[in-house]
C-alpha positions as CSV (number, residue, x, y, z in Angstrom):
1,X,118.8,-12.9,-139.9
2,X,118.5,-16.5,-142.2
3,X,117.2,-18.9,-140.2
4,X,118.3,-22.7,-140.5
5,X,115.3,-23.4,-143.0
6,X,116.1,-20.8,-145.1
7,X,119.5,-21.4,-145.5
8,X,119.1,-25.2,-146.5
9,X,116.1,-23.6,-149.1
10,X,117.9,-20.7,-150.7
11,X,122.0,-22.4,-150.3
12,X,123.4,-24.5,-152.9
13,X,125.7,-27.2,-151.4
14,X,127.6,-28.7,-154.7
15,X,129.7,-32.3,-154.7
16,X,132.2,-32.9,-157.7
17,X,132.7,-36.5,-158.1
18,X,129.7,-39.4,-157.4
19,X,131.5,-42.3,-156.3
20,X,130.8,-44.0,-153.0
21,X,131.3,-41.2,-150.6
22,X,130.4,-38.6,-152.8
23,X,127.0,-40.7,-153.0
24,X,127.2,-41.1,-149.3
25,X,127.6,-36.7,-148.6
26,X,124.8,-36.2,-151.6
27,X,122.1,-38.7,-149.7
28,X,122.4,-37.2,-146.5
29,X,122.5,-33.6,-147.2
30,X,119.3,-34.1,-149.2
31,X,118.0,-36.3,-147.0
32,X,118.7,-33.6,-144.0
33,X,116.8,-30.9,-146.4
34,X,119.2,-29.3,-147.8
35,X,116.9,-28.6,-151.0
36,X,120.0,-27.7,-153.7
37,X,122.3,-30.6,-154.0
38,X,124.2,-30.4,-157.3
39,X,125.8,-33.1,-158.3
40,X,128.0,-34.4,-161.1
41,X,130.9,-37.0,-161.8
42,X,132.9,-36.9,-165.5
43,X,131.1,-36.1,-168.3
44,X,130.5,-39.0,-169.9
45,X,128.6,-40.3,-166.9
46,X,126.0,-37.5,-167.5
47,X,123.2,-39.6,-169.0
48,X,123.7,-42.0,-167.0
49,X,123.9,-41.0,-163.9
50,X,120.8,-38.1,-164.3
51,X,118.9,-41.6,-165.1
52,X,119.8,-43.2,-162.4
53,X,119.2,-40.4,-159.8
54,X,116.1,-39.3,-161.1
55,X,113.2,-38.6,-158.2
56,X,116.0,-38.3,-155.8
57,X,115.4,-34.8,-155.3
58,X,119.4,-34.1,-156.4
59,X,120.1,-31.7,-159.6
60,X,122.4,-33.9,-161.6
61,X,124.7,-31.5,-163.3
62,X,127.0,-32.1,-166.7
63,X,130.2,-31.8,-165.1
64,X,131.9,-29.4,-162.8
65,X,132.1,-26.2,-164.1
66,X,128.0,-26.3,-163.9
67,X,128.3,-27.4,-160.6
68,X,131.0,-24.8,-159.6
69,X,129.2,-21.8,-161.2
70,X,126.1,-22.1,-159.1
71,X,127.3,-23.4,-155.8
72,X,127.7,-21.7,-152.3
73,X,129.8,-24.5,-151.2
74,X,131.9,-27.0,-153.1
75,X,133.1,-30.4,-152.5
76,X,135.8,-32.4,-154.7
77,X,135.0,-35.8,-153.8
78,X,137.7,-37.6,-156.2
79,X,140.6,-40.0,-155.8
80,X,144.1,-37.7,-154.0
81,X,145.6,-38.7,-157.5
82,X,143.4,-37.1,-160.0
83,X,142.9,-34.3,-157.5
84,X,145.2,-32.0,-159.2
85,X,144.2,-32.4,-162.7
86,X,140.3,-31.9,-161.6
87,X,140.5,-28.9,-159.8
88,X,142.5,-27.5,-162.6
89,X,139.8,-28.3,-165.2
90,X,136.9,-26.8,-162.9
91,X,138.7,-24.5,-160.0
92,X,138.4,-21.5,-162.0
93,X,134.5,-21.7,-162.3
94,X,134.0,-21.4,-159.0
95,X,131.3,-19.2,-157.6
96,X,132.3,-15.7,-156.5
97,X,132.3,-16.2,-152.6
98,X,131.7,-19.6,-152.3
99,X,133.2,-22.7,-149.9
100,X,135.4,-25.5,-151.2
101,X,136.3,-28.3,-150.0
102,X,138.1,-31.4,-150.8
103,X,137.4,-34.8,-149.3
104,X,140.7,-36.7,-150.0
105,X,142.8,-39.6,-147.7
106,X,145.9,-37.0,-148.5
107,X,145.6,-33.6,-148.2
108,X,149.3,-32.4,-149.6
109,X,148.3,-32.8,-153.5
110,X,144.9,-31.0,-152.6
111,X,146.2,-28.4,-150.9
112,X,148.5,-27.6,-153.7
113,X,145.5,-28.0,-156.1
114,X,143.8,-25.7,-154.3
115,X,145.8,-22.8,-154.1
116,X,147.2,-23.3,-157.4
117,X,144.0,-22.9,-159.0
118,X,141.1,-21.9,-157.4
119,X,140.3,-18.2,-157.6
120,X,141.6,-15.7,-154.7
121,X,137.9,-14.5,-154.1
122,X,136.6,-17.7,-152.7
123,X,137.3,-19.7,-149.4
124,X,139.3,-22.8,-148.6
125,X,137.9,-25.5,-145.6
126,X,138.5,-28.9,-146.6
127,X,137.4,-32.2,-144.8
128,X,138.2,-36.0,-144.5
129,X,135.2,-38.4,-143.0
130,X,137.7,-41.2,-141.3
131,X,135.5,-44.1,-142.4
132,X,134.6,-46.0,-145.4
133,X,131.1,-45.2,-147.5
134,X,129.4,-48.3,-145.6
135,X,130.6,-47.3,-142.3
136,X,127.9,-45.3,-140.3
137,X,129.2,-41.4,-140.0
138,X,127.5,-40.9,-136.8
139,X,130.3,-40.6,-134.1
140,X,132.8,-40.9,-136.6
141,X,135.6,-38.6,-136.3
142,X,135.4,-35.6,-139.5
143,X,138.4,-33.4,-139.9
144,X,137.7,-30.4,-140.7
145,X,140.6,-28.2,-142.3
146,X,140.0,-24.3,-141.9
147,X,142.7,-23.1,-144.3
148,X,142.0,-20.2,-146.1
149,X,138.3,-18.8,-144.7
150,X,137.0,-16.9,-141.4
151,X,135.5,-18.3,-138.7
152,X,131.8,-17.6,-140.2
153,X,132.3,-19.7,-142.9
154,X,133.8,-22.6,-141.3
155,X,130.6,-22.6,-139.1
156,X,128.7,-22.6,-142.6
157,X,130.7,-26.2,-143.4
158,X,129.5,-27.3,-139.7
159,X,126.1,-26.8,-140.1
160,X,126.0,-28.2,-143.9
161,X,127.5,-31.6,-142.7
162,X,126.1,-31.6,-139.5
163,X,123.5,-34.0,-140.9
164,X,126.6,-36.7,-141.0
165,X,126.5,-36.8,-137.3
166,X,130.2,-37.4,-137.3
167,X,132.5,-35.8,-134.3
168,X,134.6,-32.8,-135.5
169,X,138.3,-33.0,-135.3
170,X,140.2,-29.8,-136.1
171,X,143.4,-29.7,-138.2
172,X,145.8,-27.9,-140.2
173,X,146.7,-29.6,-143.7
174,X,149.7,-30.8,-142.4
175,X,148.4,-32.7,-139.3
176,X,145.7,-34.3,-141.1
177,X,148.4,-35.9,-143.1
178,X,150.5,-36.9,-140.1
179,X,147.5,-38.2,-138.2
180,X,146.4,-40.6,-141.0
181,X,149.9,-41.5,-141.4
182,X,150.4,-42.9,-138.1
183,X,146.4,-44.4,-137.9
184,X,146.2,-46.1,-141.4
185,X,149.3,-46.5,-143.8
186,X,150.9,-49.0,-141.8
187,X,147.5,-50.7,-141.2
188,X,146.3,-51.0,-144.5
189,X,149.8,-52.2,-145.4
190,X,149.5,-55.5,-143.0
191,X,146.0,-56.4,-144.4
192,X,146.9,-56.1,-147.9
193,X,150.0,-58.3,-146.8
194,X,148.1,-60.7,-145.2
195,X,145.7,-61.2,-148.6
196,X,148.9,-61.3,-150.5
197,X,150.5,-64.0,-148.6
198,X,147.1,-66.3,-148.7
199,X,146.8,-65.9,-152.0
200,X,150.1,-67.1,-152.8
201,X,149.8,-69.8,-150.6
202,X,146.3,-70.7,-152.9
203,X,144.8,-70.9,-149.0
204,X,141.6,-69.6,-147.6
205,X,142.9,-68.8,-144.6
206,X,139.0,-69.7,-142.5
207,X,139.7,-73.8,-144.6
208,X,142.7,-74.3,-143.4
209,X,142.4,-75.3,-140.0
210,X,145.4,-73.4,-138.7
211,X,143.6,-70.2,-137.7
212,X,140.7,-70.5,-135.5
213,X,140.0,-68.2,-132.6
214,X,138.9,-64.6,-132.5
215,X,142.4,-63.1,-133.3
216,X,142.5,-64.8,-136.2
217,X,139.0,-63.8,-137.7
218,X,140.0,-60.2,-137.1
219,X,143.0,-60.3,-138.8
220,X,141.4,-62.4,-141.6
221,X,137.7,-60.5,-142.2
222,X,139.5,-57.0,-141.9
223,X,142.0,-58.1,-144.1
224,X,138.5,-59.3,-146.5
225,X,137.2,-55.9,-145.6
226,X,139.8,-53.8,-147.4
227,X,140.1,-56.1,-150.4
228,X,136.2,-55.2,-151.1
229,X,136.7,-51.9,-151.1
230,X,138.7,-50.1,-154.2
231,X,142.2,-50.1,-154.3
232,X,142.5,-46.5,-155.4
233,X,141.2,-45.9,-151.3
234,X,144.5,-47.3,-150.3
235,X,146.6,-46.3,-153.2
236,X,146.5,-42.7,-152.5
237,X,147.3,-42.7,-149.1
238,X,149.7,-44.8,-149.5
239,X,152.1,-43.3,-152.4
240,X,151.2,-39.3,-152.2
241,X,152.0,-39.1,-148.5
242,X,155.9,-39.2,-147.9
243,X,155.3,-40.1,-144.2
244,X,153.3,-43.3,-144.9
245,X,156.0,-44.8,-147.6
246,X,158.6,-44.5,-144.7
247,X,156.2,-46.5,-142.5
248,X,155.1,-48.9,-145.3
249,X,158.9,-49.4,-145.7
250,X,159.8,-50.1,-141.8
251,X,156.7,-52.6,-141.4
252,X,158.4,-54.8,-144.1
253,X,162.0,-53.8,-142.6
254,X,160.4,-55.2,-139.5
255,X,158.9,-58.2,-140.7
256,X,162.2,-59.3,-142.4
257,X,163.9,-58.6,-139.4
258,X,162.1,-61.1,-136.8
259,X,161.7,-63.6,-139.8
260,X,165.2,-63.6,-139.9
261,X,165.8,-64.6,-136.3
262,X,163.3,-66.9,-136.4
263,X,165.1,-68.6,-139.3
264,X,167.9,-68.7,-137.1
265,X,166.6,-70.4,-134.2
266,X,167.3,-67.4,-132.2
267,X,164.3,-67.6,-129.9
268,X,166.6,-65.5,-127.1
269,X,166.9,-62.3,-129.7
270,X,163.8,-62.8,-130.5
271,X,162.1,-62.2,-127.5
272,X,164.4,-59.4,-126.4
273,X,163.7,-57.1,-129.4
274,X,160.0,-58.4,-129.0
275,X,160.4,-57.2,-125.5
276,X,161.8,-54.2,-126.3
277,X,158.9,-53.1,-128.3
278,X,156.5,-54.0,-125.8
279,X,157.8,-52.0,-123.3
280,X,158.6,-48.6,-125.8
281,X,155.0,-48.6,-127.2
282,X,152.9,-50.5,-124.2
283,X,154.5,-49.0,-121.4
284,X,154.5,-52.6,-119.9
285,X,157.9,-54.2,-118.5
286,X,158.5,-57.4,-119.4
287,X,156.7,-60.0,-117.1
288,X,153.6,-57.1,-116.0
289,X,150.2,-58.1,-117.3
290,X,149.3,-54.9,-119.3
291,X,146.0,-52.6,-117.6
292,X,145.2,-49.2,-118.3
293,X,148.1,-46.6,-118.1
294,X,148.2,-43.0,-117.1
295,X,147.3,-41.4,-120.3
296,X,146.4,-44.4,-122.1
297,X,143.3,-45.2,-123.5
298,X,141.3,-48.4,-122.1
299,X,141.7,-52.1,-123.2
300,X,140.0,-51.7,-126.7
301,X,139.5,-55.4,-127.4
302,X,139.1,-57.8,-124.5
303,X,138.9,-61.8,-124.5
304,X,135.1,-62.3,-124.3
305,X,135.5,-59.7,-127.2
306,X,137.4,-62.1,-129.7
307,X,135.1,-64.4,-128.9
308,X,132.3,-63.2,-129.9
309,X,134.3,-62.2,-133.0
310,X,134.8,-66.2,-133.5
311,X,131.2,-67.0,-133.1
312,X,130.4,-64.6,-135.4
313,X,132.0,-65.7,-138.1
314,X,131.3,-69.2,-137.7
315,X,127.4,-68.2,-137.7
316,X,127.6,-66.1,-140.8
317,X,129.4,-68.8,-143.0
318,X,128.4,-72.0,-141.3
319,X,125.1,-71.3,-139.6
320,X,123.5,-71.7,-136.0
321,X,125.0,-75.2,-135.4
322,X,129.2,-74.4,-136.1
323,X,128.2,-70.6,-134.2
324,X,127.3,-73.3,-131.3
325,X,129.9,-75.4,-131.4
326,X,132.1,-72.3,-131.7
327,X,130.9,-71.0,-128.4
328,X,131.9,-74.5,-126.6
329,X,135.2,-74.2,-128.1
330,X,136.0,-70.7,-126.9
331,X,134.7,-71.9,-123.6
332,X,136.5,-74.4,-123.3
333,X,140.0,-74.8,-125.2
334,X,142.4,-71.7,-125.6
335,X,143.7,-71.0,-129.0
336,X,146.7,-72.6,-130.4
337,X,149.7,-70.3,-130.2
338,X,150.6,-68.5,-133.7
339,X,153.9,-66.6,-134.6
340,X,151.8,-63.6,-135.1
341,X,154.6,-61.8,-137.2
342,X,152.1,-59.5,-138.5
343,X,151.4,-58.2,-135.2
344,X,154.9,-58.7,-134.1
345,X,156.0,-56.3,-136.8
346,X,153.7,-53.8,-136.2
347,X,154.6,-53.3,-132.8
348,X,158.1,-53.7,-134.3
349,X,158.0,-50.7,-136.4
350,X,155.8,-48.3,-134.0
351,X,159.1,-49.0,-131.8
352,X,161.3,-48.3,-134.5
353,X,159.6,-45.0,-135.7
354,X,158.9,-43.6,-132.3
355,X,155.3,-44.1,-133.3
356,X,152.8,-43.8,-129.7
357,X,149.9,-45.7,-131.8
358,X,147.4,-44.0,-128.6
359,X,148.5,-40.7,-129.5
360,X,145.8,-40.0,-132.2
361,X,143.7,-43.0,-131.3
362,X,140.9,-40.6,-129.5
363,X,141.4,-38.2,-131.7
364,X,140.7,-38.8,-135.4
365,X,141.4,-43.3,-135.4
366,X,139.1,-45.0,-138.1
367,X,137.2,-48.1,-137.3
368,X,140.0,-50.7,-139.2
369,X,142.5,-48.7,-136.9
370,X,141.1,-49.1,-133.5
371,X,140.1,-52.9,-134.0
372,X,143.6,-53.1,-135.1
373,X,145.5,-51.7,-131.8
374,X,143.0,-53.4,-130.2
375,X,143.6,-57.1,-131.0
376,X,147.6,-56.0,-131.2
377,X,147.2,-54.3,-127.5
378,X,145.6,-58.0,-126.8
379,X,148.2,-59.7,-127.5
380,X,151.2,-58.0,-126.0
381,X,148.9,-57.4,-122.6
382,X,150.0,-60.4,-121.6
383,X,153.7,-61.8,-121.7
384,X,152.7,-65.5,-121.7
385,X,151.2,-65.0,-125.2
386,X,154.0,-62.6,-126.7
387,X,156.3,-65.2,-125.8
388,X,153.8,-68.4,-126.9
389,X,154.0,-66.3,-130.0
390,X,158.2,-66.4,-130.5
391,X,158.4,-69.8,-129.3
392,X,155.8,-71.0,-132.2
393,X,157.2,-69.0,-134.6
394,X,160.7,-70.4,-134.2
395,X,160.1,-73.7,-133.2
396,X,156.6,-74.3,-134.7
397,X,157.4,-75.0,-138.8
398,X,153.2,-75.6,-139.6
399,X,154.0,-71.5,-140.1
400,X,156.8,-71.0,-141.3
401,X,155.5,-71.0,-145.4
402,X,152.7,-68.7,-144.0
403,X,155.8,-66.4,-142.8
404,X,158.0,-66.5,-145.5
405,X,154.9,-65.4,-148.1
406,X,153.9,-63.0,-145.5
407,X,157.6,-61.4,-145.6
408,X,157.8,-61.2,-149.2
409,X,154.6,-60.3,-149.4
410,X,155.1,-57.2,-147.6
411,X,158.2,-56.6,-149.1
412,X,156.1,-56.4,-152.4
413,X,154.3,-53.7,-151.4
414,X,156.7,-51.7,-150.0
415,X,158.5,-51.2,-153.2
416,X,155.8,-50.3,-154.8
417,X,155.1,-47.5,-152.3
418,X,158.6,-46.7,-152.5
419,X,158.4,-46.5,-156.6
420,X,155.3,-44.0,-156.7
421,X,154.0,-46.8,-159.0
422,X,149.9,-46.5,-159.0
423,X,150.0,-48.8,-161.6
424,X,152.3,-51.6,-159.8
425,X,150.0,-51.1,-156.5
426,X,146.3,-51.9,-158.7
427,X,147.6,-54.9,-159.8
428,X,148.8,-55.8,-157.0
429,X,145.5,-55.4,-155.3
430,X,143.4,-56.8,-158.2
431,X,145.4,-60.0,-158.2
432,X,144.4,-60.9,-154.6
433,X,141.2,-59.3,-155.1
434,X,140.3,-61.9,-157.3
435,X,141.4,-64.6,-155.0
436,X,138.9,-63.7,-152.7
437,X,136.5,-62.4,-155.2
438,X,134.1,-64.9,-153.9
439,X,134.0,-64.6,-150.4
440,X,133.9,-60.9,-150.3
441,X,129.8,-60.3,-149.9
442,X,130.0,-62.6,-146.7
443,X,133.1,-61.3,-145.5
444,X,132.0,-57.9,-145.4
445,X,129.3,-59.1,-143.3
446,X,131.5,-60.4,-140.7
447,X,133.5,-57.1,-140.7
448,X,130.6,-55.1,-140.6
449,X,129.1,-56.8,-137.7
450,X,132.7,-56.8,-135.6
451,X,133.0,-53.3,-136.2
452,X,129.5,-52.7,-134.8
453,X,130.1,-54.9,-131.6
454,X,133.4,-52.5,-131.2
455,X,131.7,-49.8,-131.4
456,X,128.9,-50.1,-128.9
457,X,131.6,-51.3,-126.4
458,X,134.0,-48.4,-127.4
């Protein structure tokens, strides 16, 4: 029988595709002893990439047909839109008997990909890490897809990324998409809204004055978050998986919507579809202070959480003294009420999908998804503030620029779901990407940091 050792001596574990997460698999596997990591990304990065690697202990390959010839198991770490034309170029190298797998945000195109082109004689069990390449895998949740392989072989894939840490979540192609679906397109889409809107406006959102308070820093450093990451992470998600354009869609359907009626001065409307929503996705009815439901999960972000979120930030960019003086302030004054539309609209559209946002939460939610329920489930816990919300946001003009931007802002990128543009969807994100070009370092900071108080307290 092959003992662990042996196995990590003798198997070689191959990884198409060196960006950040291929980087991130590559480190860990070799730093878990898995002595034969191949690795390559295109061609032309050959040189420089064998340079830059050198004395890591990985065998930097020329492209993927060397890397597919000698490998026992096979990962295609590439954007969901070149998916297709990579495996196509390399699938029929593969190894007689080997393991792929795929690590893409959508798994329709690469399960096409897949059995389109790779040979019959080899096996299919793909994966998706639910975090970000700076996010740390351990307790993360890792779906793994057993598609076309026995059960032996999917144990293979658990051992080799066992060195990850992550939890296993077990899926079929389809559910993986579903499952992200419902835990990131509509999230994404209201923090690249958000950047949108400031960056219109010409306004840092943390200068301005009109957003202090820990609900504002999470929407404003998350939103920072996924503007320093690469857009193509988003893009894919977004426009090759039919169920998150329809969500995309109804988050700016549902934005316009309330907008509208705050336009109007229709503060009773408002309320009641606000209400409405609440009570569909919450379980709440309309005057109950929300707490822990049959079958729900906890409160994920509480008061004294936000807080800390506040001080935070105010350390990081101002230092010891404003993280002080921060501390007093969330001691001692309440936050001004906000229209909130983005979180409005959320809520909004989960109602109007049918969308239970806990369903999946346990099971396979990123990081940027649970702080995101989390500050929205603070909100709506209490009625006082869901209705502080819809008075300032029809009464309360210092928002209303902030709301229209935000509203056409997240019309913007609806219709650039709803075209399939990739093209339309880069710019997009470059153009705001530049905005905040030069806050990004110290906002990732921030982020990083929240994420980390969430999760010890999760």
């Amino acid at each position: 029988m092959t003992t662990r050792n042996e196995e990590k001596e003798h198997l070689h574990v191959g990884i198409i595709g060196m960006g950040d997460m291929g980087r991130l698999y590559a480190t860990r596997l070799r730093a878990a002893g898995w002595v034969h990591v191949n690795v390559c990304d295109r061609p032309e990065k050959y040189e420089s990439l064998r340079d830059e690697l050198q004395g890591t202990g990985l065998t930097v390959l020329r492209d993927g047909h060397h890397v597919s010839r000698r490998s026992d198991f096979i990962m295609y770490s590439v954007e969901a839109g070149n998916i297709h034309k990579v495996v196509a170029e390399y699938g029929p190298s593969t190894k007689v008997g080997s393991v792929v797998s795929g690590q893409t945000s959508v798994k329709a195109p690469e399960r096409v990909a897949f059995e389109t082109f790779l040979p019959e004689d080899v096996y299919i069990v793909s994966c998706h890490s639910l975090h970000g390449p700076h996010v740390d895998p351990r307790g993360q949740p890792l779906i793994l897809i057993q598609h076309r392989a026995p059960a032996d072989k999917l144990h293979l894939v658990e051992r080799i990324l066992a060195c990850l840490e992550s939890r296993y979540v077990y899926m079929s192609y389809e559910e993986h998409d579903t499952v992200t679906a419902n835990t990131q397109a509509v999230t994404h889409a209201a923090f690249l809204t958000m950047g949108t809107a400031w960056a219109q406006l010409q306004a840092y959102p943390w200068v301005t004055g009109k957003n202090p308070g820990g609900m504002e820093t999470v929407k404003i450093y998350l939103c920072l978050r996924i503007y320093g990451a690469k857009w193509h992470v988003y893009a894919g998600l977004a426009l090759l998986n039919p169920e998150a354009s329809v969500q995309v869609t109804q988050y700016a359907a549902s934005a316009t919507a309330l907008f509208q009626l705050m336009l109007e001065g229709k503060y009773d409307a408002l309320v009641q579809r606000v209400l409405s929503a609440r009570r569909s996705v919450f379980g709440w009815q309309d005057t109950e202070v929300g707490t822990n439901l049959p079958g729900r999960s906890r409160i994920l972000v509480s008061d004294d959480m936000l807080d800390e979120f506040y001080v935070i930030a105010e350390r990081v960019n101002k230092g010891e003294k404003s993280a002080a003086e921060a501390e007093r302030t969330v001691r001692e004054e309440a936050p001004p009420a906000n229209s909130h539309l983005s979180l409005l609209a959320i809520v909004d559209c989960w109602h109007v999908l049918g969308i239970d946002p806990y369903r999946h939460l346990e099971l396979a939610a990123t990081p940027v998804f649970r702080m995101w329920i989390g500050v929205t489930q603070n909100l709506f816990r209490s009625p006082d503030r869901v209705l502080a919300a819809c008075r300032a946001a029809v009464d309360d003009v210092r928002f209303r620029a902030d709301d229209l931007e935000f509203v056409i802002a997240a019309r913007g990128w609806a219709q650039a779901v709803q075209f399939g543009d990739f093209d339309a969807y880069r710019r997009r994100f470059e153009m705001t990407r530049a905005f905040f070009a030069p806050r990004l370092t110290e906002a990732n900071k921030v982020g990083a940091e929240m994420l980390r108080v969430l999760s010890t307290q999760s």
